[in-house]
PLY file of the C-alpha trace (Angstrom):
ply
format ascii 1.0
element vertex 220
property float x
property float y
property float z
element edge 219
property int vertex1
property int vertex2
end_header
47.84 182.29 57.90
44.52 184.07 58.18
44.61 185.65 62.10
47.75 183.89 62.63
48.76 186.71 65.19
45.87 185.74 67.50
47.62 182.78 68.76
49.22 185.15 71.42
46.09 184.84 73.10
45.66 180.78 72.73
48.85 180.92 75.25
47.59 184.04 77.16
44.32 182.73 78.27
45.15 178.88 78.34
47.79 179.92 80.79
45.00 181.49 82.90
42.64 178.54 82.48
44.98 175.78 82.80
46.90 177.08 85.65
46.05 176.90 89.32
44.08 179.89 89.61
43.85 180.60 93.38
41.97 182.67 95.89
41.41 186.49 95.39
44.67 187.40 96.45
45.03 190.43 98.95
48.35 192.01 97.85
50.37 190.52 94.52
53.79 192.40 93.15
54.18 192.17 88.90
57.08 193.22 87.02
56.50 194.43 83.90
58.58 196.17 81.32
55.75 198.71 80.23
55.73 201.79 82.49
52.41 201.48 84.56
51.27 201.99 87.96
48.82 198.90 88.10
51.79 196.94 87.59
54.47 198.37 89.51
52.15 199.86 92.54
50.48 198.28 95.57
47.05 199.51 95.32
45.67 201.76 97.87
41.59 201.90 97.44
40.41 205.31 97.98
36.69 206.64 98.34
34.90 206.29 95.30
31.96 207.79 94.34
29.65 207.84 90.82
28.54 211.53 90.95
26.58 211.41 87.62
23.15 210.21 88.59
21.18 210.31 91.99
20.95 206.60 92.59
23.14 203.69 93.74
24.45 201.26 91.04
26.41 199.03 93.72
27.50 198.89 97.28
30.41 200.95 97.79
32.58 198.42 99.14
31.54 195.71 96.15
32.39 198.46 93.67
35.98 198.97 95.88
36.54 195.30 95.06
35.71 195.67 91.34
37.58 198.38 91.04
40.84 196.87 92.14
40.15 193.69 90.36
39.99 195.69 87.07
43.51 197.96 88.38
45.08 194.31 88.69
43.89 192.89 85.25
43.68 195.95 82.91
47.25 196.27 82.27
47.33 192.56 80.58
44.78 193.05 78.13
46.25 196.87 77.23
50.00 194.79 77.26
48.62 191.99 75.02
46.55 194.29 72.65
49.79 196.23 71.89
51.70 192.67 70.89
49.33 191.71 68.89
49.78 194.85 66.68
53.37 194.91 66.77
53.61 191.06 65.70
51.61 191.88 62.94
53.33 194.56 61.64
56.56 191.95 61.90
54.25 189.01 60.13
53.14 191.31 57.01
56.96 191.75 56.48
57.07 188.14 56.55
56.67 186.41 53.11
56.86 183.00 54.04
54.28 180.92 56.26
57.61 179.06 57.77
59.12 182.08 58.43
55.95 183.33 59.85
55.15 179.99 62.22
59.01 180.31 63.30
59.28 183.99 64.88
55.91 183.55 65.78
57.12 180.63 68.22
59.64 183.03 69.45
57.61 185.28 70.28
55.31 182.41 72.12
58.03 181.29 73.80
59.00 184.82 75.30
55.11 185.58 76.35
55.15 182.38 78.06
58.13 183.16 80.07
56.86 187.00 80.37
53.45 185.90 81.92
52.56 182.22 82.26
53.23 182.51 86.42
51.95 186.25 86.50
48.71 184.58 85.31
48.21 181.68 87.36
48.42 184.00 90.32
44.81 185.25 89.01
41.72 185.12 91.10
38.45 183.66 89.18
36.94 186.94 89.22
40.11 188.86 87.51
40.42 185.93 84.82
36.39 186.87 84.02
37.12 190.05 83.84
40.69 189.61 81.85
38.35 187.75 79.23
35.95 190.98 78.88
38.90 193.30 78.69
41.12 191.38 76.24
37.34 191.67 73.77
37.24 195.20 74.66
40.97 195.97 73.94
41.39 193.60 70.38
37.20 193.19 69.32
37.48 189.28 69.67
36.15 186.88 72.44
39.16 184.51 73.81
37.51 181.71 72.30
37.73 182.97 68.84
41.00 183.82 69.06
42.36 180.80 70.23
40.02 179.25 67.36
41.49 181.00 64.57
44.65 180.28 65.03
45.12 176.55 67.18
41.77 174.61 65.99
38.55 174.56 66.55
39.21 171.70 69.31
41.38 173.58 71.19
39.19 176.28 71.89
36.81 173.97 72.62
39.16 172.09 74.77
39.85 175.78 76.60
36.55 176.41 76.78
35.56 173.56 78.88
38.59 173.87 80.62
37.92 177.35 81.87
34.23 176.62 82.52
35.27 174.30 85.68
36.86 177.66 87.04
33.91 179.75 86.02
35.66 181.09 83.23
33.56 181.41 79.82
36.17 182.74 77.42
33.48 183.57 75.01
32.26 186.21 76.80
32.11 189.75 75.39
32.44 193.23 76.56
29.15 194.69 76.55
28.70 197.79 78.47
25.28 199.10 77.50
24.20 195.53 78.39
25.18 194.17 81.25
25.41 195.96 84.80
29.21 194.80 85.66
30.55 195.96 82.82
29.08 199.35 82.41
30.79 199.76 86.17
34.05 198.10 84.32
33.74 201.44 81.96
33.31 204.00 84.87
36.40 202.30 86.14
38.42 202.88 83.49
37.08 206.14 82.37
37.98 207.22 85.87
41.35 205.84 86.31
42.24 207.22 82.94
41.59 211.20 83.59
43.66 210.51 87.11
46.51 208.93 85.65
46.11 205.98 87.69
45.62 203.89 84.11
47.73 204.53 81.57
44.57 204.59 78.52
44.50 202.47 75.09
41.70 203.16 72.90
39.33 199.84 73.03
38.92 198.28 69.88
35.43 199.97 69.65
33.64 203.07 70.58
32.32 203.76 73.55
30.52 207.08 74.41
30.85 207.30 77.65
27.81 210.17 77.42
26.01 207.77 75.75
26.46 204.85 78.28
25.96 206.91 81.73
22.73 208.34 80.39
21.37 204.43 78.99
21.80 203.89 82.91
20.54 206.47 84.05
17.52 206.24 82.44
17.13 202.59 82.90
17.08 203.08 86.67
14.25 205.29 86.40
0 1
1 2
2 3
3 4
4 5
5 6
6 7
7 8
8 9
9 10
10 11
11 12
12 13
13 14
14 15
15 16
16 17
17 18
18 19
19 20
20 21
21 22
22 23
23 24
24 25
25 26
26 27
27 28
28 29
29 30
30 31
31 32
32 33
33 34
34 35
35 36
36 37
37 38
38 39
39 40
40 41
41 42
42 43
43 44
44 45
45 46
46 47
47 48
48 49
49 50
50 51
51 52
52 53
53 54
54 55
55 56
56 57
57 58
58 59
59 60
60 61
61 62
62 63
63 64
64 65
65 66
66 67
67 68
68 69
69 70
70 71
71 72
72 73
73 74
74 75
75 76
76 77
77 78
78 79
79 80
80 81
81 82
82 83
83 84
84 85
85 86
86 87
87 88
88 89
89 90
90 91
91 92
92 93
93 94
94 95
95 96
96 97
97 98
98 99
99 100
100 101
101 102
102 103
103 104
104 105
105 106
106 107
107 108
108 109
109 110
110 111
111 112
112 113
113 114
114 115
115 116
116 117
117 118
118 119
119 120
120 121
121 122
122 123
123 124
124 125
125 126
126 127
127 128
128 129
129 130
130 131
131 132
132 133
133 134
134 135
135 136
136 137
137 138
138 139
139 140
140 141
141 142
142 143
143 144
144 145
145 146
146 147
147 148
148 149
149 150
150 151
151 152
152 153
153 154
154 155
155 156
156 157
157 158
158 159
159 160
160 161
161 162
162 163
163 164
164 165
165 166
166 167
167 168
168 169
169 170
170 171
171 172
172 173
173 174
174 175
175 176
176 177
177 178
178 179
179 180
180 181
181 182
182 183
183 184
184 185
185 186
186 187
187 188
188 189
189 190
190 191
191 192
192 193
193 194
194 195
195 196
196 197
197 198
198 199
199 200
200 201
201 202
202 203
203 204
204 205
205 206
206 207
207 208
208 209
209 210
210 211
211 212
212 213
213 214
214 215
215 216
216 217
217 218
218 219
């Protein structure tokens, strides 16, 4: 039963890479039990600007696009993240693996009815960055989650699946390494201290000192 919980994410992200995953869509309406304004809100852009740093890290409009991208996906990582804990809270108290595998399908069942067409309504660029958020909200890559608790086929199965959409679910969250998703963390950081996000710690630090003066410095 070792990371038997992480099969929440075997559905979550095979829905995603199975589904028809269409255009980027302009406007998309999501009801959602959890109180929060990416899901309940049309988004209206307004102007953003980096003002740490006297350079340019992306064209305003591109960074406009990323920014609702991450508004739109954000919310199903922080959702999912938060299941995961509570269903394994619920499996400790569980002392049987029957009685584990049994509420766990329950609780399958429900997240597939929850989210399976909210997903498939996903642009290619939101399910990329879905897959970086859900390893920034629970510390594991897609892949390995749907590994460790499905088979080592399946993922593999997902994997290639989600490649023909340009989806590589064993991509990570790395901030102080790659460009996009140090812009992923302004984002956030951003939306948090407005309120336009409602914030869940990621599953590991990030000094956001730290990271804004690695780029800084790189771009010198």
């Amino acid at each position: 039963m070792k990371n038997f919980v992480f099969a929440l994410f075997g559905f979550f992200i095979t829905a995603l890479s199975f589904g028809q995953i269409t255009k980027e869509p302009v406007k998309t309406e999501i009801q959602e039990v959890e109180v929060d304004t990416a899901f309940t809100d049309t988004i209206q852009l307004e102007e953003v600007f980096i003002n740490r740093g006297n350079f340019e890290y992306i064209d305003k409009k591109d960074f406009q696009l990323l920014q609702n991208r991450v508004y739109r996906v954000y919310p199903y990582a922080k959702v999912a993240s938060e299941r995961l804990t509570f269903l394994n809270k619920n499996l400790e108290k569980l002392k049987t693996n029957k009685e584990k595998k049994k509420y766990f399908k329950l609780v399958e069942n429900y997240m597939e009815n929850e989210f399976t067409s909210q997903l498939k309504k996903l642009s290619r660029k939101q399910g990329q960055i879905l897959v970086k958020l859900i390893h920034r909200q629970t510390g594991f890559t897609t892949f390995d989650l749907i590994k460790d608790y499905k088979s080592g086929w399946k993922a593999f199965w997902s994997q290639n699946t989600a490649r023909v959409f340009n989806i590589n679910l064993k991509t990570q969250y790395q901030p102080f390494q790659v460009n996009e998703d140090f812009l992923i963390e302004v984002i956030l950081d951003r939306a948090f201290s407005m309120g336009r996000l409602v914030e869940q710690k990621p599953a590991f630090d990030i000094d956001m000192d730290a990271l804004m003066e690695h780029w800084e410095k790189g771009k010198k």
